[in-house]
MISE-633518 format. One line per 8 residues: number of its first residue (from 1); for each residue x, y, z of N, C-alpha, C. Coordinates in steps of 0.05 Angstrom, whole numbers, plus 5000, padded with zeros to 4 digits. Layout:
% residues N
NUM) X,Y,Z,X,Y,Z,X,Y,Z  ... $
This chain:
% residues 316
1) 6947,4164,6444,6968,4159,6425,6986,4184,6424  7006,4182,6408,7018,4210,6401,7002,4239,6407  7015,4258,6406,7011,4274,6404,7013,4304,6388  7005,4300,6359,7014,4326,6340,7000,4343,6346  6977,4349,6354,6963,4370,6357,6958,4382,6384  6963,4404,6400,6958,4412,6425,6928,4423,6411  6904,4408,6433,6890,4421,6453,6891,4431,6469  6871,4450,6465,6877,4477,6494,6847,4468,6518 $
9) 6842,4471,6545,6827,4470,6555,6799,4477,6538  6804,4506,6533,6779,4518,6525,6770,4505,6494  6785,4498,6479,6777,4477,6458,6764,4462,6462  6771,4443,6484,6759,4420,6496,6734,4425,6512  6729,4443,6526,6704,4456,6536,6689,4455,6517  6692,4480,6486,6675,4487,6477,6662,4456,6455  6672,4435,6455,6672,4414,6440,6654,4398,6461  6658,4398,6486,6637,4382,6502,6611,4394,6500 $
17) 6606,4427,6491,6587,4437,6500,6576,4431,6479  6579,4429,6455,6569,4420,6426,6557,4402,6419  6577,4386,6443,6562,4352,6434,6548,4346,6471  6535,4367,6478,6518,4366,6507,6527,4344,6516  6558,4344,6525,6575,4322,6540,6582,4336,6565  6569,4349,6574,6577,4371,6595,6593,4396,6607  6610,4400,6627,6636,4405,6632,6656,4397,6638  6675,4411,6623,6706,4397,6624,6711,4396,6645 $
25) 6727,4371,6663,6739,4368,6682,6768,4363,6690  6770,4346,6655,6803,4343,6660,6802,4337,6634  6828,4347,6608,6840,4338,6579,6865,4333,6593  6876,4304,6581,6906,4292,6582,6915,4276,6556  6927,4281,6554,6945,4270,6521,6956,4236,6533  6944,4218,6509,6951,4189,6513,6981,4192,6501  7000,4180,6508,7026,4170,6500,7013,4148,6485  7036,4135,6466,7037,4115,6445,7020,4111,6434 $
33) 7029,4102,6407,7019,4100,6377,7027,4124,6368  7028,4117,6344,7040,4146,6315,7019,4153,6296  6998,4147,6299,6977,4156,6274,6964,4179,6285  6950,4179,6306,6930,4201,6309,6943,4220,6340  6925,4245,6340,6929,4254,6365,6909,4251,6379  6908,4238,6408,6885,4228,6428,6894,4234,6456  6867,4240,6470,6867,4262,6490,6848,4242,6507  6857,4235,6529,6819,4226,6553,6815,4256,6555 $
41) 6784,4256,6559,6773,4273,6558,6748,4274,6578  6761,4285,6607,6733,4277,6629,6718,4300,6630  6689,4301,6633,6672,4318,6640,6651,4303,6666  6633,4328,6671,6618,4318,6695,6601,4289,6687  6596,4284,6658,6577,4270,6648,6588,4239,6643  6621,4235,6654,6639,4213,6649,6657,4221,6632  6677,4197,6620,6702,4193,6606,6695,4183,6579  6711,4200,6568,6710,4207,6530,6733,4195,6525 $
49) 6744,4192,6491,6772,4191,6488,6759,4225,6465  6777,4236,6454,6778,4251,6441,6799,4243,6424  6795,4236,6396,6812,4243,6367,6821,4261,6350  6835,4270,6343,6843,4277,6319,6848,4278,6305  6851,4268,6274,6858,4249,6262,6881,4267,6237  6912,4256,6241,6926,4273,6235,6937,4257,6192  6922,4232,6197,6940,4224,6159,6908,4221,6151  6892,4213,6167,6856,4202,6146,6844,4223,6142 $
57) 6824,4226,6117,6819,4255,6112,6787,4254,6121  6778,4277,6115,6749,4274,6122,6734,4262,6106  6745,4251,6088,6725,4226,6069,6733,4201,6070  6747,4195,6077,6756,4172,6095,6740,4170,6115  6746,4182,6139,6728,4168,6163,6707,4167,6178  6689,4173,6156,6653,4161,6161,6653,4138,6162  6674,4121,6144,6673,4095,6148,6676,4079,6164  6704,4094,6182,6704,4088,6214,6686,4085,6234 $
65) 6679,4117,6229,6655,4116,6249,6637,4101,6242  6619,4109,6227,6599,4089,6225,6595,4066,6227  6623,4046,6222,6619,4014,6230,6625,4019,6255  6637,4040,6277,6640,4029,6306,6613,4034,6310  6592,4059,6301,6573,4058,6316,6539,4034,6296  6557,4018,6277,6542,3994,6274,6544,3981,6288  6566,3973,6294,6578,3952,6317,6563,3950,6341  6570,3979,6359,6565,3980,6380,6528,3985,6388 $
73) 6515,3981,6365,6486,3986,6363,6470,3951,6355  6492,3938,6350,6494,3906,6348,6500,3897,6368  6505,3908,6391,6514,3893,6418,6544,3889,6423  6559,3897,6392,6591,3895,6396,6601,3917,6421  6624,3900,6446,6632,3921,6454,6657,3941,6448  6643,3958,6433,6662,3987,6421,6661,4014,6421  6672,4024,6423,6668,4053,6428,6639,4065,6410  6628,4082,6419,6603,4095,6402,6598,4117,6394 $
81) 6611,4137,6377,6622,4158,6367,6606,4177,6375  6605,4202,6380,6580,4213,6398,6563,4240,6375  6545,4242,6377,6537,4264,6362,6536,4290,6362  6540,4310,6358,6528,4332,6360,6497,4336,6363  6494,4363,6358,6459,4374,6364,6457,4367,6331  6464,4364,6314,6457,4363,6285,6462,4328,6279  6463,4316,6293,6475,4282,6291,6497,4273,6277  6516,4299,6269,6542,4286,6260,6562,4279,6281 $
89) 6569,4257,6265,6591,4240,6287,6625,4249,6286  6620,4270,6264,6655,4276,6254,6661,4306,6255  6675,4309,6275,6676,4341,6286,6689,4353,6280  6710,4381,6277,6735,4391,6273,6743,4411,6303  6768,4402,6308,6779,4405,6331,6811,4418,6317  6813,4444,6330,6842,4453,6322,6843,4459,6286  6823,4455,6269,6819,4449,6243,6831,4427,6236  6830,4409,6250,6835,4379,6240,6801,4368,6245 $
97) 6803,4337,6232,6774,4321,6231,6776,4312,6263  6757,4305,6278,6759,4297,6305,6728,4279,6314  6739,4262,6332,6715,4240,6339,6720,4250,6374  6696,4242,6380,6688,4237,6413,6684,4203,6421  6691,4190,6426,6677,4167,6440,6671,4164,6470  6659,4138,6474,6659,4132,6503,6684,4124,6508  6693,4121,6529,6726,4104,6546,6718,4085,6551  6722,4065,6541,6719,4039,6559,6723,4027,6580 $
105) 6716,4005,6589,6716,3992,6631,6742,3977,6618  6758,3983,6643,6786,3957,6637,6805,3969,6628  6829,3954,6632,6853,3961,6616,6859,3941,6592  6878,3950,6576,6903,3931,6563,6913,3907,6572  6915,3883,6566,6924,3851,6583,6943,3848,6562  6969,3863,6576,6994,3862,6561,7008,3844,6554  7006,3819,6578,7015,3794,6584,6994,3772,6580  6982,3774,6554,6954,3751,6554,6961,3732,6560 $
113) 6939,3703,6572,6940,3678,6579,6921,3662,6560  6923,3640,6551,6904,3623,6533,6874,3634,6536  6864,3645,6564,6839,3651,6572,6837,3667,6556  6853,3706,6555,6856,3714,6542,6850,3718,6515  6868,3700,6499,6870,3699,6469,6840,3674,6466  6829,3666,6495,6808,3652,6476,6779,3669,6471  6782,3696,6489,6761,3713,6488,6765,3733,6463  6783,3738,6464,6787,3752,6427,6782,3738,6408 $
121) 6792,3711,6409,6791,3698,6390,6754,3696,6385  6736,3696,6407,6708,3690,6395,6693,3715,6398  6706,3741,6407,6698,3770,6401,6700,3772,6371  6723,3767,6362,6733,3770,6339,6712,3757,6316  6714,3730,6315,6692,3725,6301,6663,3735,6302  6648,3740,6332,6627,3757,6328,6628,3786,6314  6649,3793,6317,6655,3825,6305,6651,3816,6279  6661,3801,6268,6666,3803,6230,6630,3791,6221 $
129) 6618,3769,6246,6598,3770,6238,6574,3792,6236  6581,3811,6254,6555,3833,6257,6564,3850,6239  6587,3847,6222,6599,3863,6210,6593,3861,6177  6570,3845,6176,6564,3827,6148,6556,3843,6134  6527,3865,6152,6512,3886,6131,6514,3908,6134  6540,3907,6146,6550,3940,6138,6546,3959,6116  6543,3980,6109,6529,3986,6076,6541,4001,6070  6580,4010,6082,6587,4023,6068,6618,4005,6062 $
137) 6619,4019,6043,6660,3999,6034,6682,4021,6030  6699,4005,6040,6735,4021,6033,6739,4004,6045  6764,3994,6027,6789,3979,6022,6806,3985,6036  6816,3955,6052,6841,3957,6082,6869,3982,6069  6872,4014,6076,6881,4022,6065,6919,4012,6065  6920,3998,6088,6949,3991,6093,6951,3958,6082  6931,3952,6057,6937,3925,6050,6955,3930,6027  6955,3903,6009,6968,3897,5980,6980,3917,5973 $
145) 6971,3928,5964,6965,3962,5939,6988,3973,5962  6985,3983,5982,6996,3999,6010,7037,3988,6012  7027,3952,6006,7056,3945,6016,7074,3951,5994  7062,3947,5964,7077,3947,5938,7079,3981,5932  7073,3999,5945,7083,4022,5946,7096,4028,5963  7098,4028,5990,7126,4032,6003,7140,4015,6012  7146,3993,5995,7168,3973,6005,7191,3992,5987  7177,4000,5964,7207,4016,5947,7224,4034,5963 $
153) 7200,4055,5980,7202,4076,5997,7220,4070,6014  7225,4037,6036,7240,4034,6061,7260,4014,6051  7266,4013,6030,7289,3993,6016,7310,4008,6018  7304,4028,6019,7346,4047,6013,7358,4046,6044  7327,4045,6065,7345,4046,6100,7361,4026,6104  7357,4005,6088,7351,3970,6104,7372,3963,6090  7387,3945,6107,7401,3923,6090,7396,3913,6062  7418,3897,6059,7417,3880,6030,7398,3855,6031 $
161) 7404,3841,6058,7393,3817,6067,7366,3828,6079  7356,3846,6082,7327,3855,6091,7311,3862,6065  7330,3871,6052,7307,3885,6025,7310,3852,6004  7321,3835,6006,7323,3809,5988,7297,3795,6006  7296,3792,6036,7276,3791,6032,7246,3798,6045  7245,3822,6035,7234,3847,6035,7215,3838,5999  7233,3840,5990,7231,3833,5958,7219,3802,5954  7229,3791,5966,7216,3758,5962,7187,3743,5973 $
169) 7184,3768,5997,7155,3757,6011,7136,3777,5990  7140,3803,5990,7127,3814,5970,7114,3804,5943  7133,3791,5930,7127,3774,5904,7104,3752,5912  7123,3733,5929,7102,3716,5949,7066,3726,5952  7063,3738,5968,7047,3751,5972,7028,3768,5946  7038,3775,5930,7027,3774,5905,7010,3758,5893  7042,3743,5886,7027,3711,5877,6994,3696,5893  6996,3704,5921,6979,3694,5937,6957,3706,5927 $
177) 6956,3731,5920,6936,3751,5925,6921,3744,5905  6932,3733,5876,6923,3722,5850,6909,3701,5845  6915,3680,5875,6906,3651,5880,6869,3649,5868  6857,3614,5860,6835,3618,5859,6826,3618,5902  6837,3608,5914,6834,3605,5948,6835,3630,5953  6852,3646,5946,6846,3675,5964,6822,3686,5956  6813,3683,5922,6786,3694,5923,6762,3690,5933  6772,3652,5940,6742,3652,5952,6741,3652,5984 $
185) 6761,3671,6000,6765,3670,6023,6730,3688,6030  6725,3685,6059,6706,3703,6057,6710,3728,6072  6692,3750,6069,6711,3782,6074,6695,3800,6084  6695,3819,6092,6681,3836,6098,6691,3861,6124  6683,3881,6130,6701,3899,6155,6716,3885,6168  6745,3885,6169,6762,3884,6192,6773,3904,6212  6787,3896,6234,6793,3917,6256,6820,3920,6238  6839,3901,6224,6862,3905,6222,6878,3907,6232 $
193) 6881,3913,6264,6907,3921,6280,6895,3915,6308  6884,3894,6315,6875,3886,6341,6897,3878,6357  6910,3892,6365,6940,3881,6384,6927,3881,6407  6947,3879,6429,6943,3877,6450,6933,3903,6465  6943,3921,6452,6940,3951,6471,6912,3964,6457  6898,3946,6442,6870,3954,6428,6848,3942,6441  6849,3928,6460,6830,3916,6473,6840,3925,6500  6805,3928,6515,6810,3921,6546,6797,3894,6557 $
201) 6809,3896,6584,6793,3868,6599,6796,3885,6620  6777,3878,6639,6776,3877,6667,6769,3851,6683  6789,3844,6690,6794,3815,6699,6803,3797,6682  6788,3766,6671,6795,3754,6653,6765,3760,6634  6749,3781,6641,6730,3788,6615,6734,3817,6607  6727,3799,6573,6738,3825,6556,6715,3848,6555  6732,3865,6563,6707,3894,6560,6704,3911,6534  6721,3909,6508,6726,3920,6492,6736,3919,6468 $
209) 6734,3924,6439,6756,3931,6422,6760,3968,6414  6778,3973,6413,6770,3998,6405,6797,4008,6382  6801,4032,6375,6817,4032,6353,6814,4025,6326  6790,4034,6312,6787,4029,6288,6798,4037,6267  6819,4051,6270,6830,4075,6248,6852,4062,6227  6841,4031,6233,6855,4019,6202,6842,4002,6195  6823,3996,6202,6796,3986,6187,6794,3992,6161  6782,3966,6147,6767,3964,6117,6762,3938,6115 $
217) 6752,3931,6088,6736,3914,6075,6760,3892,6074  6768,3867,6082,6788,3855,6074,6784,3823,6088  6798,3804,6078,6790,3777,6081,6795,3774,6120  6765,3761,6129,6765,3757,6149,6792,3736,6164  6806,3725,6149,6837,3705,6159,6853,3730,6156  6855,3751,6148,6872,3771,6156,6872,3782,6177  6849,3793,6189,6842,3794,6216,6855,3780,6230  6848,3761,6222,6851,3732,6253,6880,3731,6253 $
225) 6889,3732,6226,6923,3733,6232,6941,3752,6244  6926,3781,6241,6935,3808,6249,6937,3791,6281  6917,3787,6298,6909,3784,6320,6939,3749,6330  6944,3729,6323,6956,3718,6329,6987,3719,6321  6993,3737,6311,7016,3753,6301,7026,3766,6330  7006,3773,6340,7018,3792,6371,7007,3780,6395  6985,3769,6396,6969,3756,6421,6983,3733,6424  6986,3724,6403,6996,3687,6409,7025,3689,6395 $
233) 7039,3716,6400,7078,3706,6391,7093,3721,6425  7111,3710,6432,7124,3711,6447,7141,3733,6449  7138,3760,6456,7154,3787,6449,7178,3785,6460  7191,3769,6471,7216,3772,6473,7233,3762,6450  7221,3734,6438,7236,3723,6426,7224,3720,6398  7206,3728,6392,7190,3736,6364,7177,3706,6362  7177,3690,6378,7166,3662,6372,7133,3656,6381  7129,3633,6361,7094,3618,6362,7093,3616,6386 $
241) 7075,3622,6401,7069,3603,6421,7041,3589,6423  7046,3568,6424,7024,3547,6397,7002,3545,6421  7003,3544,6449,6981,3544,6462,6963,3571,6467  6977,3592,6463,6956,3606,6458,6943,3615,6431  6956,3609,6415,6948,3603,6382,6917,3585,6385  6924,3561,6396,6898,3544,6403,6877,3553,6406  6881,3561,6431,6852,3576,6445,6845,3598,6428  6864,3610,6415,6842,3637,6399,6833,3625,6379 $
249) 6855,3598,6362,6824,3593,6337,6811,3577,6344  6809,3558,6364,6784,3541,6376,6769,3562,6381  6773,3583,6401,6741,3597,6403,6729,3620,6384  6748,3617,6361,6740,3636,6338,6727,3615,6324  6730,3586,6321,6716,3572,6302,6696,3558,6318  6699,3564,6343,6662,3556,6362,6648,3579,6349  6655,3601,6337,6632,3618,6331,6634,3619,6305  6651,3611,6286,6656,3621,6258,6673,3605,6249 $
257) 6669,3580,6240,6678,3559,6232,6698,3565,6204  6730,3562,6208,6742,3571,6188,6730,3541,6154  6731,3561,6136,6724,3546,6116,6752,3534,6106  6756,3514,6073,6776,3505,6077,6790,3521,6059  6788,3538,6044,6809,3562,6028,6819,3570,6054  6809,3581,6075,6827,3596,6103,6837,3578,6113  6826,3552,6117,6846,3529,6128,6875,3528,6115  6871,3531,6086,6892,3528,6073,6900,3548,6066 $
265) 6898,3569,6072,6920,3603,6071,6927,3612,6097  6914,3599,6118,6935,3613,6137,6955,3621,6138  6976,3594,6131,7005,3601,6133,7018,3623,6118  6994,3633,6099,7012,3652,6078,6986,3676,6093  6977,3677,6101,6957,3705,6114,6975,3719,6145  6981,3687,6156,7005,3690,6180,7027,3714,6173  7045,3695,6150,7062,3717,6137,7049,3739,6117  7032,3746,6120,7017,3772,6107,7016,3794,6131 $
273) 7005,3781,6155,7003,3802,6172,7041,3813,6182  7044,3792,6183,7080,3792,6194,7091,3821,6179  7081,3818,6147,7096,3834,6133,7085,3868,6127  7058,3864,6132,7042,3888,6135,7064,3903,6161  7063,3889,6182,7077,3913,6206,7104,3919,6209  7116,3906,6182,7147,3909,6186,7150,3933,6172  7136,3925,6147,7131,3950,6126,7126,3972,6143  7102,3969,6156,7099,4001,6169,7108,4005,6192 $
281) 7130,3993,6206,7145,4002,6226,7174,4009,6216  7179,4001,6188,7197,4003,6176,7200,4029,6166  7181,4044,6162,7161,4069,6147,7167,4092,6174  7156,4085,6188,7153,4102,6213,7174,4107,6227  7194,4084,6230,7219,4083,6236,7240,4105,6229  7241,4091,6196,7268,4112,6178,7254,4140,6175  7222,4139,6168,7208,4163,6158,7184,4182,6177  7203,4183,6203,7187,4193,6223,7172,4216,6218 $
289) 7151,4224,6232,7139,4252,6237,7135,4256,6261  7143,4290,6270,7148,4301,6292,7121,4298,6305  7133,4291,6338,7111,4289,6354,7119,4285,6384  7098,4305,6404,7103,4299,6426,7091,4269,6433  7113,4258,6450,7119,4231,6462,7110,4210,6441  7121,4218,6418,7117,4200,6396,7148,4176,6394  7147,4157,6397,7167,4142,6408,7154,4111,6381  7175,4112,6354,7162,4093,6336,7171,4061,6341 $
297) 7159,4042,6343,7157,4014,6347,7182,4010,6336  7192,3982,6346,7224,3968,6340,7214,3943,6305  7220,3951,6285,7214,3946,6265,7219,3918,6262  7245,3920,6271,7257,3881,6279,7237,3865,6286  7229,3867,6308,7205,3850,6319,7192,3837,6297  7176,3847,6272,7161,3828,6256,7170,3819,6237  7206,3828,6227,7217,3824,6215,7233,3791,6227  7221,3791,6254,7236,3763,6262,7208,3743,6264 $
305) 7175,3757,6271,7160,3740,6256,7151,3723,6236  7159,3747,6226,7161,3748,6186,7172,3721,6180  7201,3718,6200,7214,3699,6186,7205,3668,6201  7201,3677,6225,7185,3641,6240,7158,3636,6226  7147,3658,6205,7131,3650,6203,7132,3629,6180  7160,3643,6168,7163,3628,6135,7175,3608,6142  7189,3602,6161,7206,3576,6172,7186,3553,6183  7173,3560,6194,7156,3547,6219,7120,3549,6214 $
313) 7112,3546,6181,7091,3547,6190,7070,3542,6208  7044,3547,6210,7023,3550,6224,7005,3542,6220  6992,3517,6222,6961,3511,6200,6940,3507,6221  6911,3511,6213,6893,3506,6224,6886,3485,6233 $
């Protein structure tokens, strides 16, 4: 991802030697994304990613870690945070908080195909299932609470006709949040931000999720919607594209049968996720922070979801 923090070789050395990951062979700085600073990180012993985590604090992300290395001790395939000689999983690098993981087999499937979105779609549901007795909680920090504080914040960049409705899905979405159906949605750890560039495949099998750093406790149809918001819309033209929509909830409900409160909130969980990434591309956009090859997302894009989503709903 970005890059705020330079690592130096010898940082990176003395961090492998800590966590008896061997010797350094090669540190390189990932381009894209704006939250954290991340480095591959090869030694003789294989390929790391290295984090740093530049807005979550150190009481924040035990929670991270620890559900990737629930996950990945459940058979989920995800990164597995690595230990030190003392078994902590949460390091300090540069005096920032810092993680080690494994790298995953595969790349990014930028251009998914129904095959694709049908293997997320039933990763996905096994994820939320192994994700049941997790034993620690925090709240999706970029939900509800998240949007009704900086929608005020990105209202002075935006248009008249963006902030009306900016202002109108907000209320919306309120109202939703109040519903007796949203309460009885069912909930538990989400990835939150499973796009496309969060998973690998190698070939048409998926090798991966990784990127937990907006994870929390939050209704499992938010997930699923985060995920067909970008897997199953058309990036050129911000549009459904209903056949790969298919295949990800058919093979999310071969494993995890949507109940009928989520049958019946999709269309407003659809436009929930829509509005979560406008907000924070909208955020990142007007209210950047300096960074090498930090390059912030086109805010429009979910602002033209946003609106196929409210035009054109989506039902199960």
């Amino acid at each position: 991802m970005a890059v705020f923090t330079e690592v130096s070789t010898n940082e990176a050395r003395e961090l492998l030697r800590r966590l008896q990951l061997g010797e350094l062979v090669a540190l390189r700085g990932i381009e894209g994304g704006i939250e954290n600073t991340n480095y591959f990180l090869t030694s003789d012993q294989g390929e790391f990613v290295l984090t740093l985590f530049e807005r979550l604090t150190a009481e924040q992300l035990p929670f991270y870690l620890y559900l990737m290395k629930h996950l990945a001790h459940g058979g989920m395939p995800v990164p597995d945070p690595r230990p030190d000689r003392n078994g902590d999983i949460l390091h300090t690098v540069c005096g920032k908080p810092a993680a080690v993981v494994n790298k995953l087999r595969g790349k990014s499937q930028l251009a998914p195909q129904p095959v694709h979105c049908a293997a997320v779609g039933a990763m996905l549901a096994r994820m939320h299932l192994a994700g049941q007795d997790f034993d620690r909680y925090q709240p999706n920090l970029r939900g509800l609470s998240w949007w009704n504080e900086t929608a005020p914040v990105v209202e002075p960049h935006i248009t008249a006709q963006q902030a009306a409705l900016l202002r109108s899905e907000l209320a919306y979405q309120n109202h939703v949040a109040a519903s007796s159906a949203y309460a009885a949605l069912p909930r538990g750890p989400v990835h939150a931000d499973l796009f496309r560039d969060n998973v690998m495949f190698d070939g048409d099998e998926l090798t991966g999720f990784f990127d937990f750093y907006f994870a929390g406790v939050d209704t499992w149809l938010f997930d699923l919607a985060v995920c067909l918001n970008d897997w199953c819309i058309d990036l050129a033209a911000g549009t459904h594209d209903a056949e790969r929509a298919a295949s990800m909830l058919g093979a999310y409900q071969t494993v995890r049968p949507l109940t009928a409160s989520e049958r019946e909130l999709l269309p407003a969980m659809l436009r929930a996720g829509a509005l979560r990434f406008w907000i924070s591309r909208l955020w990142d956009f007007h209210l950047p922070r300096e960074a090498s090859m930090l390059v912030p997302h086109d805010p429009t894009h979910f602002e033209r979801v946003l609106q196929g989503r409210i035009a054109n709903p989506v039902h199960a």
